[in-house]
Kinemage of the C-alpha trace (Angstrom):
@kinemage 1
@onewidth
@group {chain A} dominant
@subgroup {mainchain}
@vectorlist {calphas} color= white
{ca unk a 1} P 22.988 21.559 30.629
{ca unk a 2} L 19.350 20.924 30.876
{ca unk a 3} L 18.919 22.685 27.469
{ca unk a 4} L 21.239 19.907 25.990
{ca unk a 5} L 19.507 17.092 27.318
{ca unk a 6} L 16.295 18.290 26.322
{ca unk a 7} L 17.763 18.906 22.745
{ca unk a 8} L 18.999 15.675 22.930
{ca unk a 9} L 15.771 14.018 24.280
{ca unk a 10} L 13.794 15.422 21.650
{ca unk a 11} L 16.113 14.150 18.585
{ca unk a 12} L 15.986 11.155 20.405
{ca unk a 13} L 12.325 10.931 20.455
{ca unk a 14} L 11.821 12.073 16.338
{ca unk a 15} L 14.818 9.508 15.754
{ca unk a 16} L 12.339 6.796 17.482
{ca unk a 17} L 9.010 8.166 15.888
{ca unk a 18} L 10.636 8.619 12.668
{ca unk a 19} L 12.137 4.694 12.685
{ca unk a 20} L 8.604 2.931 13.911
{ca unk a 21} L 6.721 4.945 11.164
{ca unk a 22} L 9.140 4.165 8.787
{ca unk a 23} L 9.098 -0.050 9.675
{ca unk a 24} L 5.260 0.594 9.825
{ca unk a 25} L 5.007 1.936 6.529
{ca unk a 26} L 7.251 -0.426 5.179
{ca unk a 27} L 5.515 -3.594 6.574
{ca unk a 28} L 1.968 -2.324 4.883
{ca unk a 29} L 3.608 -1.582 1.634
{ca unk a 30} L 5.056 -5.146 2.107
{ca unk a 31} L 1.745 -6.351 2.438
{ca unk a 32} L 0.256 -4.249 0.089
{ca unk a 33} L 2.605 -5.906 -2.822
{ca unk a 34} L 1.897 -9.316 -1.177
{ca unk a 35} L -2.304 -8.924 -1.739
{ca unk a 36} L -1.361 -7.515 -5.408
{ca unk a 37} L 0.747 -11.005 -5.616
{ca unk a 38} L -2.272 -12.884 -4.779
{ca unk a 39} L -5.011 -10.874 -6.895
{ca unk a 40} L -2.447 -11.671 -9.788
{ca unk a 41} L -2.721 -15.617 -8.964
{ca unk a 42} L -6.284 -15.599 -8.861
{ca unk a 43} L -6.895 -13.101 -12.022
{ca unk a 44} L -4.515 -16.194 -13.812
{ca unk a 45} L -7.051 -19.035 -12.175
{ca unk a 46} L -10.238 -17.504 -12.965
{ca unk a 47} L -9.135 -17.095 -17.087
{ca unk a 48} L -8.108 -20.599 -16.777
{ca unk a 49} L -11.247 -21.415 -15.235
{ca unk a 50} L -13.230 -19.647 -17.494
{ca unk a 51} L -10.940 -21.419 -20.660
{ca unk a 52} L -11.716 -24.481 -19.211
{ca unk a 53} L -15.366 -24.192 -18.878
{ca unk a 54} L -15.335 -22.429 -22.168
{ca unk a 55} L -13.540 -25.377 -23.650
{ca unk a 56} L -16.181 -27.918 -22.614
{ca unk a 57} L -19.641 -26.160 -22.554
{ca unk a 58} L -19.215 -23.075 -24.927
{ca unk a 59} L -20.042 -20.655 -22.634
{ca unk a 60} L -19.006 -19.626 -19.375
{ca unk a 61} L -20.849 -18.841 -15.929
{ca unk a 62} L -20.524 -17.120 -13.090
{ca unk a 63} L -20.762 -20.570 -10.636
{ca unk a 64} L -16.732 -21.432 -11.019
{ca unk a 65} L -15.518 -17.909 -11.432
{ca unk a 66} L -17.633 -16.424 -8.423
{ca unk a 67} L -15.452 -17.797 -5.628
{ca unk a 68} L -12.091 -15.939 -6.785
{ca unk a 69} L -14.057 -12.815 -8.097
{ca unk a 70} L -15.247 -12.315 -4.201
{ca unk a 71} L -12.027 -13.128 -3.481
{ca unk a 72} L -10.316 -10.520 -5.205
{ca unk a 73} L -12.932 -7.776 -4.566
{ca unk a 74} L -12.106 -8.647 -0.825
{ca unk a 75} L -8.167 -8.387 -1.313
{ca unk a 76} L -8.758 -4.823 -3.006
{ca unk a 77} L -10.799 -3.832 -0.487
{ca unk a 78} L -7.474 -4.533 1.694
{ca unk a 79} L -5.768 -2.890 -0.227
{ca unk a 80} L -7.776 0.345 0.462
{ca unk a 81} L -7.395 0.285 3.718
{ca unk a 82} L -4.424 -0.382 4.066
{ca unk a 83} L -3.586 2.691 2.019
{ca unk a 84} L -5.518 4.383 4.364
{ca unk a 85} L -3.393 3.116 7.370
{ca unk a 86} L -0.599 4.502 5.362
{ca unk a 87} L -2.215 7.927 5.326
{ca unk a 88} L -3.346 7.705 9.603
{ca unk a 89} L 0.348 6.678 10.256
{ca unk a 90} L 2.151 9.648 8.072
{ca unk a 91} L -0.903 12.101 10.177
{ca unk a 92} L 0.148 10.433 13.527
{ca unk a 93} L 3.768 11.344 12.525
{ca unk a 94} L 3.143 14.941 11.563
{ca unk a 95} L 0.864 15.528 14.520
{ca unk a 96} L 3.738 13.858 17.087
{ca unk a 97} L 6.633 15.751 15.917
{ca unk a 98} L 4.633 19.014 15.189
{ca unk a 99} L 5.125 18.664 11.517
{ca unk a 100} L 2.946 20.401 9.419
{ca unk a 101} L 1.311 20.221 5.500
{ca unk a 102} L 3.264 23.495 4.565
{ca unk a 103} L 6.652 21.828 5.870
{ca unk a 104} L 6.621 18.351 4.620
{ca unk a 105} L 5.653 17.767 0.602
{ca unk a 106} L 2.764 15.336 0.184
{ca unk a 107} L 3.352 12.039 -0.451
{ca unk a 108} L 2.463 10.142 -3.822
{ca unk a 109} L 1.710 6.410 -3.972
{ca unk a 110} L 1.555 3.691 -6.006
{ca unk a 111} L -2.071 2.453 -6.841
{ca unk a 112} L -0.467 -0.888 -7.772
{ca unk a 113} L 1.865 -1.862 -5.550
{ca unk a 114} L 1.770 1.140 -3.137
{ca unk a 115} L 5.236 2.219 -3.084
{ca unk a 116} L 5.150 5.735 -1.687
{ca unk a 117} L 6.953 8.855 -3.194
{ca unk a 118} L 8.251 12.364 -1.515
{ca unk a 119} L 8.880 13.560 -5.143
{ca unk a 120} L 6.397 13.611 -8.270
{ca unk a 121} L 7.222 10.757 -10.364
{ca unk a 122} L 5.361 10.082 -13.772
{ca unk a 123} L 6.264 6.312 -13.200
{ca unk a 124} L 6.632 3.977 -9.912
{ca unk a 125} L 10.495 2.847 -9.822
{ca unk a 126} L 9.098 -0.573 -8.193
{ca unk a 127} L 6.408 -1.993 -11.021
{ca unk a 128} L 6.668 0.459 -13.603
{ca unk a 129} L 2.806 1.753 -13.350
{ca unk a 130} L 2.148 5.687 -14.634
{ca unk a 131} L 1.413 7.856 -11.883
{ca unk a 132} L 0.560 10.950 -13.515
C-alpha cells in the first residue's frame, strides 16, 4: 500500500513539474513572438523614417533612426535571454525528475519566433524560418 501511494505521489509530482514547465515555456515563447512583433513595427518605422528624411534632405542620419535602432538591439537582447530561460527551465526539469541528456532528445528552437522542437525540423511549422 505504501508502494502505491508513493507510485502515485511521484506521477503526481512529474504530472505537476511537467504542467508548470510546460505553461512556463509557453508564456516565454509567447513573449518571445510578442518582442519579434514589435522589432517588426519598428524595422517598418525606421525605413519610413529613413524614406522620409531621404525624401526631404537627400541623405539620411543616424539622429531619427537612433531611437528605434537602440530599441530593437534592446528587444533582441530579450530575446536572448529569454531563450536562455527556456534552456534553465528544460535543466530545472531534467534535474527535478532525474531526467537525463541520454534519455530525453535535445530540443531545437526557433531563432525567429522561438517555437521549440523535440524532432529535427528543416523548417519552423509556426513562421516558416529554415532551421537547418
Amino acid at each position: 500500500m505504501a508502494d502505491l501511494k508513493g507510485s502515485l505521489s511521484k506521477g503526481l509530482t512529474a504530472i505537476n513539474v511537467k504542467t508548470s514547465t510546460f505553461l512556463e515555456a509557453k508564456k516565454i515563447q509567447t513573449y518571445i513572438s510578442t518582442l519579434n512583433a514589435e522589432i517588426e513595427g519598428l524595422q517598418k518605422e525606421i525605413g519610413r523614417l529613413a524614406y522620409e528624411e531621404w525624401q526631404e534632405n537627400g541623405t539620411v542620419s543616424l539622429a531619427k533612426i537612433g531611437e528605434p535602432l537602440m530599441e530593437i538591439s534592446r528587444k533582441k537582447q530579450t530575446i536572448e535571454e529569454q531563450k536562455k530561460a527556456a534552456e534553465e527551465l528544460e535543466l530545472k526539469e531534467q534535474q527535478i525528475l532525474g531526467t537525463s541528456e541520454s534519455q530525453k532528445p535535445s530540443k531545437i528552437f526557433c531563432p525567429n519566433c522561438g517555437q521549440a522542437y523535440d524532432t529535427p525540423v528543416k523548417f519552423c511549422r509556426k513562421c516558416g524560418t529554415k532551421l537547418q
